[in-house]
N, C-alpha and C positions, 0 to 999 in steps of 0.2 A: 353310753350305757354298755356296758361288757353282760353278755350272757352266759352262763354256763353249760356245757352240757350233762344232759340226764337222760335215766333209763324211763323216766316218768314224766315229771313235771319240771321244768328249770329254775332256777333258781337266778338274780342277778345283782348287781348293784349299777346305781347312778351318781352320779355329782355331777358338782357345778365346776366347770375348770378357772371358774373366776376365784376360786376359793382354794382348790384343789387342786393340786400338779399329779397324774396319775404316773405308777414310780411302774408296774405292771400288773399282772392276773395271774392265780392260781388256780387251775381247776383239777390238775393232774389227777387227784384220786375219786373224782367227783361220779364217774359213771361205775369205774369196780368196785368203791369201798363204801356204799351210800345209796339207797333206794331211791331217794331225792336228787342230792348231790351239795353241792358249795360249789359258791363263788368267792374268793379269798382276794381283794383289791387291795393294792399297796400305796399310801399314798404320801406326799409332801404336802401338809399344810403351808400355805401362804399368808401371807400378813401376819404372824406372830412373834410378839414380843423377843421371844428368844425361839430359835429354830428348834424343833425334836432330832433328836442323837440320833432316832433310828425310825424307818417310818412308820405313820398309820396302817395299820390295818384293819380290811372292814370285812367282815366275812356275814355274806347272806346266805342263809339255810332253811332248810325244809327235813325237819327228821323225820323217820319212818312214825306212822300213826300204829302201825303194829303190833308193836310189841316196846314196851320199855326198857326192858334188855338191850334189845337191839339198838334202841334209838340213846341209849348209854352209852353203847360202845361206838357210834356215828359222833356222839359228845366227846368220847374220850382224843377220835381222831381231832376233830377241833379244834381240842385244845390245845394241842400240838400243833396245827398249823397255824392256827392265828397267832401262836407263839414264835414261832419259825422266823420273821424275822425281824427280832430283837424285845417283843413281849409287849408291845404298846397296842391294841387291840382291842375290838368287840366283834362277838358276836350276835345277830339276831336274828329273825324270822321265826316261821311256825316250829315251835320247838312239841309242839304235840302233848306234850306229858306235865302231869301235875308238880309245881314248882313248889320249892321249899317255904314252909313259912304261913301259907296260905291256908283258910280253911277248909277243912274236910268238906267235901258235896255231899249232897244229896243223890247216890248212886244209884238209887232205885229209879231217878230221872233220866238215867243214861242208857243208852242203845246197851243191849247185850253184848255186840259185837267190841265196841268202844269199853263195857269195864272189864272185860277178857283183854284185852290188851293194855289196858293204864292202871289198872289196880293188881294187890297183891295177887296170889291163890289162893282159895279158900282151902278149911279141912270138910266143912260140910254143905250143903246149901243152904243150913240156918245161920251162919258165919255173918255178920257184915263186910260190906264191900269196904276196902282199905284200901286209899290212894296211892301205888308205889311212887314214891320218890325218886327212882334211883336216877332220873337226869339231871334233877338238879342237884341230889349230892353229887353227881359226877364235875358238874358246873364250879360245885362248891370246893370242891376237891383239886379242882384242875387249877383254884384261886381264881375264879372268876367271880365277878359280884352281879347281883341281878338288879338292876336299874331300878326297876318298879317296888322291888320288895325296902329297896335302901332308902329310897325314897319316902315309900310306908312307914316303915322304923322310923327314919328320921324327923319327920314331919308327926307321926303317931297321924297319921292321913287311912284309914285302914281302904277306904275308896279307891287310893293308887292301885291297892289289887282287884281289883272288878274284873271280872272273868273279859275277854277278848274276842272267844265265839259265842256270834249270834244268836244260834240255835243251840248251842250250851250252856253249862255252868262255873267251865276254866276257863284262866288264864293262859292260854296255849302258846301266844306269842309272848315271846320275851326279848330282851336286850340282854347279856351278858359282859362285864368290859374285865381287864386286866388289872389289875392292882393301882398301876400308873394313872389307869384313867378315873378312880373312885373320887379324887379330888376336885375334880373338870365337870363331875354330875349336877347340873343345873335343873335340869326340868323333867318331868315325861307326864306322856298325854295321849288318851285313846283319839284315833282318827275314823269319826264316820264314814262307813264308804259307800251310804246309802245302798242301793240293788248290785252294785258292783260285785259284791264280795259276800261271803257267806263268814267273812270273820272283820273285828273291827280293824285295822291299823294302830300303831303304836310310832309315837314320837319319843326323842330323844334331844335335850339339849346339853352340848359338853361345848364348856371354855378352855379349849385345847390351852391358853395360855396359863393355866392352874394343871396342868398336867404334872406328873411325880418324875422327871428324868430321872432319877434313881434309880428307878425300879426298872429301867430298861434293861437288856441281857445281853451274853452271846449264843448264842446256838450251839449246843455239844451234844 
């Protein structure tokens, strides 16, 4: 397990080295550029039909709960670094903010503090409360896909989106992959963490050997 460091809370990734050859760690911008921070893991899949041109990467994050702005512009860094070497990538962790696609909550159910920072501004205080988007069009934008939402669509499964905090009504955690990996998307699945956790877990299954080598890059 590689950890990151943070001005807050860490952030890490694990694997299995039976599966996984680690290539290295990024965390370089993870304390000045990020509430949270990232962990950016590089890796070499083993046992695959044909080898990846250029490696995985697995970036674990925690965006700010603050403000959605802010946790856009922590998205937009992202997406850049899990691009950075060569575009074959996902992101995932507590992404904090209302995801694309999903339905509108019931805002009147949420802490004051929490829809002053995930929802639009109002003009008045008889205004309804309205979910900003902006991290997931940033996701959507940067061409990232969202594992659960794709899965939704594709299956017409509208369940796949089931909100992720316990004591809320979003989907907070998410998966994000790069274009390459949309075809590798096999499964996803919440992970009870019974008293452990105050949010569920999210699983991911990708058959790296349906991966898009095309869609790899270079870096400019």
């Amino acid at each position: 397990m590689k950890v990151a460091p943070s001005r807050n809370r860490n952030t890490a990734v694990a694997w299995d080295p039976a599966h996984l050859e680690l290539l290295g760690v990024e965390t370089k911008l993870s304390v000045t550029e990020m509430h949270h921070g990232y962990c950016a893991a590089r890796f070499r899949p083993l046992s695959l039909e044909r080898e990846l041109p250029v490696p995985l990467v697995a970036v674990s994050t925690h965006l700010t709960p603050y403000s959605a702005e802010v946790a856009a512009q922590e998205a937009q860094l992202l997406c850049a670094r899990a691009r950075r070497y060569g575009g074959i990538a996902l992101v995932g962790g507590d992404i904090n903010h209302v995801p694309l696609g999903d339905e509108e909550i019931d805002w009147t159910r949420v802490k004051p503090y929490n829809r002053a920072s995930r929802c639009h501004r109002r003009k008045s205080p008889d205004e309804p409360w309205i979910g900003n988007r902006v991290v997931g069009e940033t996701f959507r934008d940067g061409e990232f896909t969202d594992v659960a939402a794709y899965l939704a669509d594709k299956l017409e499964d509208r369940s796949l989106r089931e909100c992720t905090g316990k004591g809320g009504l979003l989907r907070v955690d998410q998966v994000h992959v790069t274009d390459s990996l949309v075809p590798a998307i096999k499964d996803y699945w919440r992970v009870g963490p019974g008293e452990d956790s105050d949010h569920y877990g999210v699983g991911v299954n990708l058959d790296l050997d349906r991966t898009d080598h095309s869609q790899a890059h270079d870096w400019t």
